[in-house]
N, C-alpha and C positions, 0 to 999 in steps of 0.2 A: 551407419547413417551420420552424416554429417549437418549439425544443427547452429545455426549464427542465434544467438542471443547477447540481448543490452541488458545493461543493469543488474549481472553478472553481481557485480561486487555491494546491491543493496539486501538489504535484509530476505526480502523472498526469494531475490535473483538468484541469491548466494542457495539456499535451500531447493531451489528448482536446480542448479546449475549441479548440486551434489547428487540429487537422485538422476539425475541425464547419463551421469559419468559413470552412478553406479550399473548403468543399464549397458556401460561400456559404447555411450555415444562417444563422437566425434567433436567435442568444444568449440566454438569460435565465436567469441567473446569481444564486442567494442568494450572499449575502454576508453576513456581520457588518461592524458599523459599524469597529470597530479592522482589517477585513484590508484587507492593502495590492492594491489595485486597479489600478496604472500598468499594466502588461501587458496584461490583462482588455480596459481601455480604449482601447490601442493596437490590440486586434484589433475592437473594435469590438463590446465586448458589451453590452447592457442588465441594469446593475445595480440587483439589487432588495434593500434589508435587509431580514435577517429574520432566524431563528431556529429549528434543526430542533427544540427543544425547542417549539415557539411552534405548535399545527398549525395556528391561524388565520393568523397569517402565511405558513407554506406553502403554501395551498388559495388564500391572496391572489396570491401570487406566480409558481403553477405555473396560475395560471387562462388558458386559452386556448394554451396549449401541447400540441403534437400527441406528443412522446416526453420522456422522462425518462432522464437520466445520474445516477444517487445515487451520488456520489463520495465525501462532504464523511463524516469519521471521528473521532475522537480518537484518535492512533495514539501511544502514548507509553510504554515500557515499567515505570515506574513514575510512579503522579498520588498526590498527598496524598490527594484525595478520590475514592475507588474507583464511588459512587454517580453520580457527574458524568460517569465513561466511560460506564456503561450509558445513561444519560438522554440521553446525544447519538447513542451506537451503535445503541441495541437501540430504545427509545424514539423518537427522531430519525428511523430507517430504518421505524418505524412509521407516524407520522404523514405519512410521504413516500407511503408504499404507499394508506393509507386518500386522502387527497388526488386521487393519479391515477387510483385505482376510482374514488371517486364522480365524476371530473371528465372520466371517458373515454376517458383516455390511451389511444393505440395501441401503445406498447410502451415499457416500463423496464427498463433496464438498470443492476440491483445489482451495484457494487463491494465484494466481498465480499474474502475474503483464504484464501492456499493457508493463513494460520496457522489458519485454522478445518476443515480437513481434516487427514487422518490423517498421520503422521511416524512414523518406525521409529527403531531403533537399527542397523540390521546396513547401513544404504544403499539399501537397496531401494529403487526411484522408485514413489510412490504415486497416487494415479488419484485422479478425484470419486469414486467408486464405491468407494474402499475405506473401511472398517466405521470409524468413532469414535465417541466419545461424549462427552458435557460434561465428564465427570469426567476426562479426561484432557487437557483445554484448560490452557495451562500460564498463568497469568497471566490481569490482569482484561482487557487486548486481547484474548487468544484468546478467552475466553470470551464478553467481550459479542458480538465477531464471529458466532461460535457461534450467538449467540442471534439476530444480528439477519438471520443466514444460515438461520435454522429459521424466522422471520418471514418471509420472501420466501419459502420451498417453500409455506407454507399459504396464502400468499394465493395463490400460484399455483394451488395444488391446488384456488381456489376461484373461478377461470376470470379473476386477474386477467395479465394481458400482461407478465410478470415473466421475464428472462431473467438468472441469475446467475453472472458472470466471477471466477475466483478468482486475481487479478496474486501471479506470483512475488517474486522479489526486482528490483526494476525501478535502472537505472543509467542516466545520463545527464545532459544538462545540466540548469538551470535546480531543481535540488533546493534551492530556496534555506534552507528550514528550517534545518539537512538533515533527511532520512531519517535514522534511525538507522544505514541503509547509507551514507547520504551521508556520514554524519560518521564512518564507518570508514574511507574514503576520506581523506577531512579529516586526522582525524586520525595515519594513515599518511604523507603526505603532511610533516606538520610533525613528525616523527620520534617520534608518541606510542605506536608499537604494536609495543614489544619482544621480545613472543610471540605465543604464536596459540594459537588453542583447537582440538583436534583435533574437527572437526563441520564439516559442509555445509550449502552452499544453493543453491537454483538459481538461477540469474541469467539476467534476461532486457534486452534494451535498450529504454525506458521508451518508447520511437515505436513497434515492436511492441506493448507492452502498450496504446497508446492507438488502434492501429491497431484492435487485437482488439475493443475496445468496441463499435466501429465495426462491426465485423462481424458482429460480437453480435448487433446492432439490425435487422440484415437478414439473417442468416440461423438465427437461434438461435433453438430451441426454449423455449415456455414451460416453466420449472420445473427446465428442465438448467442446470446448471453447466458450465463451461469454463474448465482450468484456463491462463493466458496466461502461458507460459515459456519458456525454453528451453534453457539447459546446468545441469547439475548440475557444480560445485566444490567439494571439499573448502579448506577458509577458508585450507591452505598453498597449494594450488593457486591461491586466488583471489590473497592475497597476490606471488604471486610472477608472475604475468602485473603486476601493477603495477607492482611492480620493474622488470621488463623494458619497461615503456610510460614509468616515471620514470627512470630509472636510478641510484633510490635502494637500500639494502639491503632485502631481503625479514627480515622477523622468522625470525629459526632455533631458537628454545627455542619447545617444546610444554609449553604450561601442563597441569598436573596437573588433574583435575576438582575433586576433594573438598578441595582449601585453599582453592583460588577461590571455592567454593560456601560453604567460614568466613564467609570475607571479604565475599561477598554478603550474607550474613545480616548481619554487625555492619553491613556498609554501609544496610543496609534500618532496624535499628534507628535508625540515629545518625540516617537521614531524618525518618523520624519524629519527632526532637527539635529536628530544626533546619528539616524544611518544605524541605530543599534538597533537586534528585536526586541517589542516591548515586553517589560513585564508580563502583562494581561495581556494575550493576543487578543486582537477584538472578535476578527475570526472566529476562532475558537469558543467565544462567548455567543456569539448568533447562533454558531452550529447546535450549541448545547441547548436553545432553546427547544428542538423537536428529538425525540427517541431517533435513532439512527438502528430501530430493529429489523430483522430480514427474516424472511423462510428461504432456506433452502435446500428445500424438497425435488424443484429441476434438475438440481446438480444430482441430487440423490438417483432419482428415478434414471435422467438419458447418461446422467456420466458413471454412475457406479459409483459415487462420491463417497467417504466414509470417514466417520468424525471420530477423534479420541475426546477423552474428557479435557476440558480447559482449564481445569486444577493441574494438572502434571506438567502443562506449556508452561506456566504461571512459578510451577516449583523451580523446572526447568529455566527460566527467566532471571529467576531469584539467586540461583547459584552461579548463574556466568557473570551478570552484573558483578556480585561479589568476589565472584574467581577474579575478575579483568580489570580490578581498582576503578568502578566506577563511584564506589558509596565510600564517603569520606569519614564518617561518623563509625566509634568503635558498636556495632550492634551485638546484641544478644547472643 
């Protein structure tokens, strides 16, 4: 079987892209000319440049492939240019869908995100199925998500083989970016995270989440979502399983909401002036205001989903950081 997937060389792409190969698929991998490819190459994939903005390069590149992985995102919680997330997310996840219609594909499987479903304030774990709407997408990520996640139900809805996966907060190795998770990690790690924001996430281990794609593709319904997770943490809670895996300090002061969210905002100004990311992403302070908890029981039930412990992604986390010279500080 010959399979086209983007985003090949991010964090899931790369773990979805090693179990394909070990299945002794067929690779065929967009790429941009600047991404670093060694890995990719090692497993033996065929790289094609292109561009998800570009759809004639896509419809080039995805020609004669039997399933579709649309991985590849702008995931950043603040970009100078707002218009350039949507044209890669909302746009980009367009041109991929139009492409595998015309071109026959037998089934695609959209990597979509739990940030484009619902989140609460009180903790409650939230399902695909519960109620949101654009106007409460916190950020231009959630929201292009949002849109490029209402793109894939319509072309489903209009008999195209669209199967859409919503990955939690995924941990493990080779996050070489990082993730924004990654670099909380990272940054823990080299003694930067004093406090903690009282708010949750759920965390999943990044081989589950690439597992689940996998699963996706054989036994997922066109047009449902499946959300790929599995423990819900509050950020002390998560903090302090790393402690106990580094045996550095866990942060013990719970940052206030409404300074932080000051601070946010001047830090979003001064970006603006200077084109750098701010300190405090503000983003990232709005989002913290509600639990980001999930059940995913769907995936369990239609996909055969199956979760390892989130300690061992976490231990596994801890040692690549440190194998790959990310932590600057001599630790323990």
């Amino acid at each position: 079987m010959r399979i086209f997937i983007t985003g090949a060389t991010g964090f899931i792409g790369y773990h979805v892209t090693r179990l394909l190969r070990e299945q002794q698929c067929d690779i065929r991998a967009l790429v941009r000319p600047t991404s670093e490819v060694a890995e990719l190459i090692t497993l033996g994939v065929e790289l094609i440049e292109g561009d998800l903005r570009d759809s004639g390069s896509v419809r080039h590149a995805m020609a004669g492939c039997d399933q579709v992985y649309h991985l590849a995102a702008d995931y950043r919680l603040w970009v100078p240019d707002s218009d350039e997330m949507y044209r890669i997310n909302v746009q980009g996840t367009r041109n991929i869908l139009m492409a595998a219609r015309d071109s026959g594909v037998k089934k695609i499987v959209y990597t979509s995100s739990v940030g484009a479903l619902a989140t609460t304030r009180d903790g409650q774990a939230m399902t695909e199925e519960s109620p949101v709407r654009l106007e409460e997408m916190v950020g231009h990520y959630k929201r292009s998500k949002f849109l490029a996640q209402e793109e894939a139900l319509k072309f489903a809805a209009k008999g195209v083989p669209v199967v859409i996966v919503n990955p939690s907060t995924p941990v493990g190795p080779m996050d070489r970016k990082p993730t924004p998770t990654g670099q909380m990690i990272v940054d823990f790690l080299n003694r930067k995270i004093p406090a903690f924001l009282d708010t949750g996430l759920n965390f999943v281990d990044v081989t589950d989440v690439a597992r689940g794609h996998l699963l996706a593709a054989e036994y997922g319904r066109h047009g449902e979502k499946y959300i790929l997770g599995n423990v819900n943490l509050s950020l002390k809670d998560f903090f302090e399983m790393l402690a106990d895996i580094t045996h550095l300090p866990a942060p013990r002061f719970r940052l206030p909401y409404y300074p932080l969210l000051a601070g946010g905002w001047f830090c979003e100004h001064l970006s603006r002036v200077t084109g750098k990311p701010p300190l405090i992403p503000l983003t990232g302070v709005r989002m913290a205001r509600k639990y980001m908890y999930f059940d995913c029981s769907k995936a369990v039930r239609e996909l055969h989903y199956t979760m390892q412990p989130v300690r061992g992604a976490l231990e596994a986390a801890v040692e690549w950081f440190r194998t790959n010279g990310y932590i600057k500080k001599v630790q323990p």
